[in-house]
VOLUM-80143 format. One record per residue: z, x, y of N, C-alpha, C, CB in turn; residue in one letter. Coordinates in pm, whole numbers, padded with zeros to 5 digits, always signed. Glycine has a CB too. Layout:
BEGIN
ZXYZXYZXYZXYa ...
! end
This chain:
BEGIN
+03120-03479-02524+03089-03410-02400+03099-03260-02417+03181-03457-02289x +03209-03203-02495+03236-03126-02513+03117-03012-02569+03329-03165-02563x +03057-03099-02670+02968-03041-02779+02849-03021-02686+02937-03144-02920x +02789-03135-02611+02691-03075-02524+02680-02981-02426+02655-03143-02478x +02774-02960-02378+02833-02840-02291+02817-02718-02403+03014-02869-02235x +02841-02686-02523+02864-02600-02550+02717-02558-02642+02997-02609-02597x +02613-02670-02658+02477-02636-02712+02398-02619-02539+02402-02789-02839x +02438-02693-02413+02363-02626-02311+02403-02466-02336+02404-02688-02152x +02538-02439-02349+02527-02284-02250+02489-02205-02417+02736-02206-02131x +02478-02256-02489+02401-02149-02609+02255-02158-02595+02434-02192-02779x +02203-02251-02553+02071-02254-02569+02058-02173-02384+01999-02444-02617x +02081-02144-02305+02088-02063-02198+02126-01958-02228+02151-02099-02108x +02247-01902-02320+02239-01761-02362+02148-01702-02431+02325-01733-02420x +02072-01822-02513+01989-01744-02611+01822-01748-02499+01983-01848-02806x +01812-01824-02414+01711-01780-02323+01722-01638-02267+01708-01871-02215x +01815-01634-02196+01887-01522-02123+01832-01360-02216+02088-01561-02135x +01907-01422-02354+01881-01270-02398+01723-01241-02453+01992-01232-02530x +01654-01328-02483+01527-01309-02520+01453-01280-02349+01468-01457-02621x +01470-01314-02203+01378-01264-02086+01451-01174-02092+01349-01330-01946x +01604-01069-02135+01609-00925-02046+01541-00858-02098+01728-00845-02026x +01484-00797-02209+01408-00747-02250+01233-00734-02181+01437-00797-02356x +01206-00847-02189+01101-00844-02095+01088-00844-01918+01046-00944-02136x +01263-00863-01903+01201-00818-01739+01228-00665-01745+01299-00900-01579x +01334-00579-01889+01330-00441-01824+01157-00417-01883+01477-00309-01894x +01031-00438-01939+00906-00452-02000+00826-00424-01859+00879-00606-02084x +00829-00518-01747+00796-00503-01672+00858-00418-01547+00770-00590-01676x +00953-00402-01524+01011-00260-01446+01029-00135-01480+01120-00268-01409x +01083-00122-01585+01038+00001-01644+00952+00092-01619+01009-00014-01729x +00944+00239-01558+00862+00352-01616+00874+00375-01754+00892+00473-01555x +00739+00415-01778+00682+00455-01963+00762+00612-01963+00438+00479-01997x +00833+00618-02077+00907+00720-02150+00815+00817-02099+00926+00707-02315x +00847+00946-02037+00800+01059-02003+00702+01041-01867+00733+01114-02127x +00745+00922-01818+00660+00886-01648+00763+00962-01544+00654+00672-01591x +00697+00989-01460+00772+01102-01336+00715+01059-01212+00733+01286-01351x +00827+01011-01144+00845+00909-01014+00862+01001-00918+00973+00799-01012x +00755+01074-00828+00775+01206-00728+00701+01199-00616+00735+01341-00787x +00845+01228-00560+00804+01174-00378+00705+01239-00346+00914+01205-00245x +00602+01143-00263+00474+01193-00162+00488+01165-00021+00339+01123-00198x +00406+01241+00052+00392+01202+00193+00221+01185+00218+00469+01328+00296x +00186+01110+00282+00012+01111+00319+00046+01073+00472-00114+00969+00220x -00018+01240+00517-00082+01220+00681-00237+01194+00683-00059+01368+00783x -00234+01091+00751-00380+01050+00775-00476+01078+00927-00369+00894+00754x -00577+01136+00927-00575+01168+01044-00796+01068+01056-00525+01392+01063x -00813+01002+01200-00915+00916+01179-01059+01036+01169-00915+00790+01317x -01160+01041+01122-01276+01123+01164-01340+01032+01262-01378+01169+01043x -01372+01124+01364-01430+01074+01495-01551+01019+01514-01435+01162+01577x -01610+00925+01531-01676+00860+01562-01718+00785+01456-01744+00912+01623x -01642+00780+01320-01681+00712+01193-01673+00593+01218-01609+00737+01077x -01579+00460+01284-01571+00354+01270-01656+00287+01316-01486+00326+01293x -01703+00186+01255-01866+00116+01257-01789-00031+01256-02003+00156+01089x -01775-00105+01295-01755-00271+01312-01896-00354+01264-01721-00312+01493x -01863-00361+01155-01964-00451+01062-02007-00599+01171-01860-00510+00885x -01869-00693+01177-01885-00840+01153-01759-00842+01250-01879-00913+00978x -01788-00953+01373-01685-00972+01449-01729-01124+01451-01671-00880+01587x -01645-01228+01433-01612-01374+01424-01486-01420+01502-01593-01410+01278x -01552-01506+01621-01397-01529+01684-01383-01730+01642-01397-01475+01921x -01275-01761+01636-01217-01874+01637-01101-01898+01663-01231-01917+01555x -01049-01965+01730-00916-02077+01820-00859-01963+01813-00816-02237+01750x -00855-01826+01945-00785-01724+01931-00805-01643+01860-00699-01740+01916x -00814-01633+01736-00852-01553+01665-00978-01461+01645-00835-01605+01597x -01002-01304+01632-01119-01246+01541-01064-01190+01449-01214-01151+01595x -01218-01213+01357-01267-01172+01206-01331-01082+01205-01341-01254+01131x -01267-00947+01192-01342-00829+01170-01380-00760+01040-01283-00749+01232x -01484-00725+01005-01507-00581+00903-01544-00490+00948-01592-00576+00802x -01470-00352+00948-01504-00263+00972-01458-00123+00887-01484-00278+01083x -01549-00040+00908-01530+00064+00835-01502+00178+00826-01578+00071+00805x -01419+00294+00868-01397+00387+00864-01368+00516+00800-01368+00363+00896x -01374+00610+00808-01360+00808+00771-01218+00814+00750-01406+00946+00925x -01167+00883+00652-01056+00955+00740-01034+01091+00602-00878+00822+00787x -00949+01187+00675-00934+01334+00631-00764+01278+00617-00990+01490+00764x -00747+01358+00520-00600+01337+00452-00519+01456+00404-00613+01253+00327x -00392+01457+00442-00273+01548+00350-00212+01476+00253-00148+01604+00433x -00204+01513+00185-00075+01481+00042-00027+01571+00011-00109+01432-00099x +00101+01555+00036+00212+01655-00022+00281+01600-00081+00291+01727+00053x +00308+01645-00242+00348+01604-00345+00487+01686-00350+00245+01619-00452x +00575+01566-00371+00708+01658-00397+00782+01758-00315+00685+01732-00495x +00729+01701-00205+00819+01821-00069+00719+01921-00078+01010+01910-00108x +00593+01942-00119+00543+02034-00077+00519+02146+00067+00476+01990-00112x +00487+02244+00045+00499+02290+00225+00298+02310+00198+00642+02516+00286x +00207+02291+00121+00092+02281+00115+00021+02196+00095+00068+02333+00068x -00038+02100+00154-00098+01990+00127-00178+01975+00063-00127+01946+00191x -00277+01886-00042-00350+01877-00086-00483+01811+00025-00297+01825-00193x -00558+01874+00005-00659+01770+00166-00733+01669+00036-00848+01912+00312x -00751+01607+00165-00848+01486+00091-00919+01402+00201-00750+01369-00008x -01022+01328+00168-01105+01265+00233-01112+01109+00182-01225+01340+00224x -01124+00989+00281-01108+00862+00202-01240+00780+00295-00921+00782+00213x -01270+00676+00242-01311+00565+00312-01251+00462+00287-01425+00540+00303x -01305+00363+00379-01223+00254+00416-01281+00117+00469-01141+00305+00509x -01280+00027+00412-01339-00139+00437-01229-00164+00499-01376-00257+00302x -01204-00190+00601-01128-00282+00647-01158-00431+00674-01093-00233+00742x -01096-00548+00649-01097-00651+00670-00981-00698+00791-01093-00699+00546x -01018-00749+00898-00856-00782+01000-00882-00900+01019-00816-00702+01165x -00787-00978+01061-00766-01067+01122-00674-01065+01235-00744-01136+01046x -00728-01090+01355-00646-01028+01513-00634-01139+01569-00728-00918+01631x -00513-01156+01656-00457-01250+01705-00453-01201+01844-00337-01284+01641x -00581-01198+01933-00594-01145+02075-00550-01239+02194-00739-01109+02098x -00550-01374+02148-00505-01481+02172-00358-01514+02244-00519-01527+02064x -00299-01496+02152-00150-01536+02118-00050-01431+02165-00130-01556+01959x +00058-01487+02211+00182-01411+02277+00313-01393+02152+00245-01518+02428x +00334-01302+02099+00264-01123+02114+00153-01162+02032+00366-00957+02036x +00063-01051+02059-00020-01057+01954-00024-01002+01812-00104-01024+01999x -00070-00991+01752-00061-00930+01592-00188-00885+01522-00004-01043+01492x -00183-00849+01440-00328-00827+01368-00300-00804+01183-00410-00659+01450x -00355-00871+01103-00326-00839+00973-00468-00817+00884-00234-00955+00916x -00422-00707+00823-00547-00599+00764-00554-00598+00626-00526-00440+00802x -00663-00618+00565-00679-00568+00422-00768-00497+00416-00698-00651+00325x -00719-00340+00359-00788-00265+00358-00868-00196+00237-00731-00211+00416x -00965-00193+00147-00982-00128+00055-01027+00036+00112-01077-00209-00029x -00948+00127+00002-00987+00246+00011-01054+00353-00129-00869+00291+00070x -01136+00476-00069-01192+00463-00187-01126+00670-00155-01398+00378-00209x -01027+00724-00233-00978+00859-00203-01048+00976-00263-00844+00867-00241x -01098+01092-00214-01101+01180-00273-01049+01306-00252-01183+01179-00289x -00961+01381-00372-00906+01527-00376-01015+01643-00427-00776+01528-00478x -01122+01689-00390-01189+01755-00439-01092+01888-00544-01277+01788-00321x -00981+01914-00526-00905+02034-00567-00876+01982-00662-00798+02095-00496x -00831+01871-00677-00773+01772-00799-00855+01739-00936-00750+01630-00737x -00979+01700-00912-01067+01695-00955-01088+01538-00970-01066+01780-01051x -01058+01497-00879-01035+01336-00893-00983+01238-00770-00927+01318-01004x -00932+01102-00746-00906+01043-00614-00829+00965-00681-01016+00983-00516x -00809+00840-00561-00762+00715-00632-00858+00608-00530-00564+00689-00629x -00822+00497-00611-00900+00342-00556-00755+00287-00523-01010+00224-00698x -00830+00196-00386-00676+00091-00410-00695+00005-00264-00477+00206-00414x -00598-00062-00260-00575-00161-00161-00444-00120-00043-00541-00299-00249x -00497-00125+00105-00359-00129+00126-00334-00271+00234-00309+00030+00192x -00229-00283+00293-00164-00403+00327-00096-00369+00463-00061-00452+00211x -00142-00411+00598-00129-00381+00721-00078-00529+00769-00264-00317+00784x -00002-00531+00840+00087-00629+00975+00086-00579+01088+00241-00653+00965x +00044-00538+01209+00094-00534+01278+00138-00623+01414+00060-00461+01271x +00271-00629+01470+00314-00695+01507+00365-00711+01625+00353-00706+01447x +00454-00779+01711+00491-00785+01811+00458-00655+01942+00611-00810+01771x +00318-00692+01927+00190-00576+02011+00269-00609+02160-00043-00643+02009x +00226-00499+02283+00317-00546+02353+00149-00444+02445+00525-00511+02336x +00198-00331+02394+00041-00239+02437+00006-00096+02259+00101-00092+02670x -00081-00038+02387-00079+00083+02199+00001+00153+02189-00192+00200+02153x +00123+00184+02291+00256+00241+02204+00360+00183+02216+00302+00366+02229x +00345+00047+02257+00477-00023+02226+00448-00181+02124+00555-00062+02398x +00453-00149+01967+00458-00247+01868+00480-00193+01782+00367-00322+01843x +00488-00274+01626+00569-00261+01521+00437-00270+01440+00697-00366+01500x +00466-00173+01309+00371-00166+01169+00456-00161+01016+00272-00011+01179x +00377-00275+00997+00420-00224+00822+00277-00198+00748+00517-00375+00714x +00307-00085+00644+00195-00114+00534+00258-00047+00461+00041-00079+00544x +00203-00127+00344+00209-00114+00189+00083-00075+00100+00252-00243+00138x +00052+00025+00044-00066+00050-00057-00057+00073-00180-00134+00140-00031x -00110+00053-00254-00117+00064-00392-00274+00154-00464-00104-00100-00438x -00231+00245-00470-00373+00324-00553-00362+00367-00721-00404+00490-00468x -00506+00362-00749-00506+00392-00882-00577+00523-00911-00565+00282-00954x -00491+00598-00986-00578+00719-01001-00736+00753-01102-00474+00806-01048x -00796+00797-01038-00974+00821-01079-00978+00967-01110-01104+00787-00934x -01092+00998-01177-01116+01095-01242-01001+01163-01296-01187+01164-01176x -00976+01293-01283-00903+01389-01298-00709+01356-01301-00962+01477-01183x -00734+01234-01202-00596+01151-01122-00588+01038-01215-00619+01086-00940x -00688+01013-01321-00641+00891-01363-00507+00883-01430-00732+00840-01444x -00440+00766-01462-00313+00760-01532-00210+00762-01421-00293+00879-01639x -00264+00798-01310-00147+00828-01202-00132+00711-01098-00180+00970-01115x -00054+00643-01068-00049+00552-00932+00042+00622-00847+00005+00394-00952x -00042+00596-00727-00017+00644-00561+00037+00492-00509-00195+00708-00457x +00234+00488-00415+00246+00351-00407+00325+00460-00251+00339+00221-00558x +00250+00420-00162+00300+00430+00000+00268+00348+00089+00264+00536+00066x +00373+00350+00195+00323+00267+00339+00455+00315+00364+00275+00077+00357x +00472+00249+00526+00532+00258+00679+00594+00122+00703+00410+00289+00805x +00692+00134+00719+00786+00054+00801+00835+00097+00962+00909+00051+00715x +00723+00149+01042+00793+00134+01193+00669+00167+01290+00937+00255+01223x +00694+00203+01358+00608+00191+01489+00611+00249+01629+00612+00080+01516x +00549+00282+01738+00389+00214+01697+00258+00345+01604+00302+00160+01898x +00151+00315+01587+00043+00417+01519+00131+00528+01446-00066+00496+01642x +00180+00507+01323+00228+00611+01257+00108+00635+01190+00350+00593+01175x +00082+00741+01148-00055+00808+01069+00018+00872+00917-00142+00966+01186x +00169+00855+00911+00266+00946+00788+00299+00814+00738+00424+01065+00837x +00250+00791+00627+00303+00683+00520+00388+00807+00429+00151+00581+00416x +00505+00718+00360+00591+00820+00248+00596+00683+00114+00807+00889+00328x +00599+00739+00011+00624+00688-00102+00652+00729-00216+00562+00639-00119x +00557+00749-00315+00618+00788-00461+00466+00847-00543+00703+00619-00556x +00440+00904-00586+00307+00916-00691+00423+00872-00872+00208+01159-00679x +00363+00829-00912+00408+00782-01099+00283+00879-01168+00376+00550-01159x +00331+00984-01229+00261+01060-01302+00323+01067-01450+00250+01185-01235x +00187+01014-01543+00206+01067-01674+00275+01133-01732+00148+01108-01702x 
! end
C-alpha cells in the first residue's frame, strides 16, 4: 500500500513540475514587453448607426448594426490624447421581453490612429444588464485588440465594469 502511495504522489510531482513551466509559457509577458495603462473615451458620430437586420423571436431581437465613433487614447496617464476614429459591426441579442431586461453584444471593431501610423482590429464583449431605464442599469465589457500597421506587435486589452452608458473603458496597451 505503502509503495503505491508513494509511485501515485511521484508520478503527480513529476506532472506538476513538467505543466509549471508551461502555465508561466502562457502568462507570461515576452522579456522586454511593457504593460501601460490606457484609458479610451469613446464618443458616438451622429447619425452613423444604420440597423442592418432586426429578427424577433420568443422575446427576443436579433440585431446587426453598425456604427462611427471618434476616440481618445491616453496612454500612460497622458494629459493628450491620441484621437482616433473606429467602426463597428455590432451583433446584439436584446431581451425586450423579459423582466429586467438585458442585451448581449458582439462587437467587431476596426481602429484607426492616423498620428500613429496605424490602428488595431479586435473584438469587444458587451452584457448589459439589469436595465431598469437608460440611466438606471449595469455594463460590462471586455475588448481585446490587435495592433495594425504602425501598432502592430501591440495589444490593446480594455472594458468597463459599471454603469449605466459609460463611454471610458480603462485597461492596459502590451507594447514591444
Amino acid at each position: 500500500m505503502n509503495k503505491k502511495v508513494l509511485v501515485t504522489f511521484v508520478a503527480l510531482m513529476a506532472v506538476a513540475m513538467l505543466a509549471t513551466p508551461l502555465v508561466g509559457l502562457a502568462t507570461a509577458k515576452s522579456p522586454g514587453e511593457q504593460k501601460v495603462p490606457v484609458k479610451i473615451v469613446w464618443a458616438p458620430v451622429a447619425g452613423s448607426s444604420t440597423t442592418i437586420e432586426i429578427n424577433y423571436s420568443d422575446g427576443l431581437s436579433h440585431r446587426v448594426i453598425t456604427n462611427k465613433w471618434t476616440l481618445q487614447l491616453f496612454i500612460d496617464d497622458a494629459v493628450t490624447p491620441v484621437a482616433g476614429t473606429a467602426n463597428c459591426t455590432r451583433y446584439v441579442l436584446y431581451a425586450f421581453a423579459k423582466e429586467p431586461q438585458m442585451g448581449v453584444y458582439h462587437d467587431e471593431y476596426v481602429i484607426s490612429f492616423p498620428s500613429l501610423g496605424g490602428g488595431f482590429e479586435g473584438t469587444a464583449q458587451f452584457r448589459i444588464y439589469d436595465w431598469i431605464s437608460s440611466t438606471n442599469y449595469n455594463i460590462q465589457v471586455h475588448a481585446l485588440f490587435k495592433g495594425t500597421g504602425d501598432c502592430e506587435g501591440q495589444t490593446l486589452n480594455a472594458g468597463v465594469d459599471r454603469g449605466p452608458a459609460n463611454l471610458q473603458w480603462e485597461g492596459y496597451l502590451l507594447k514591444p
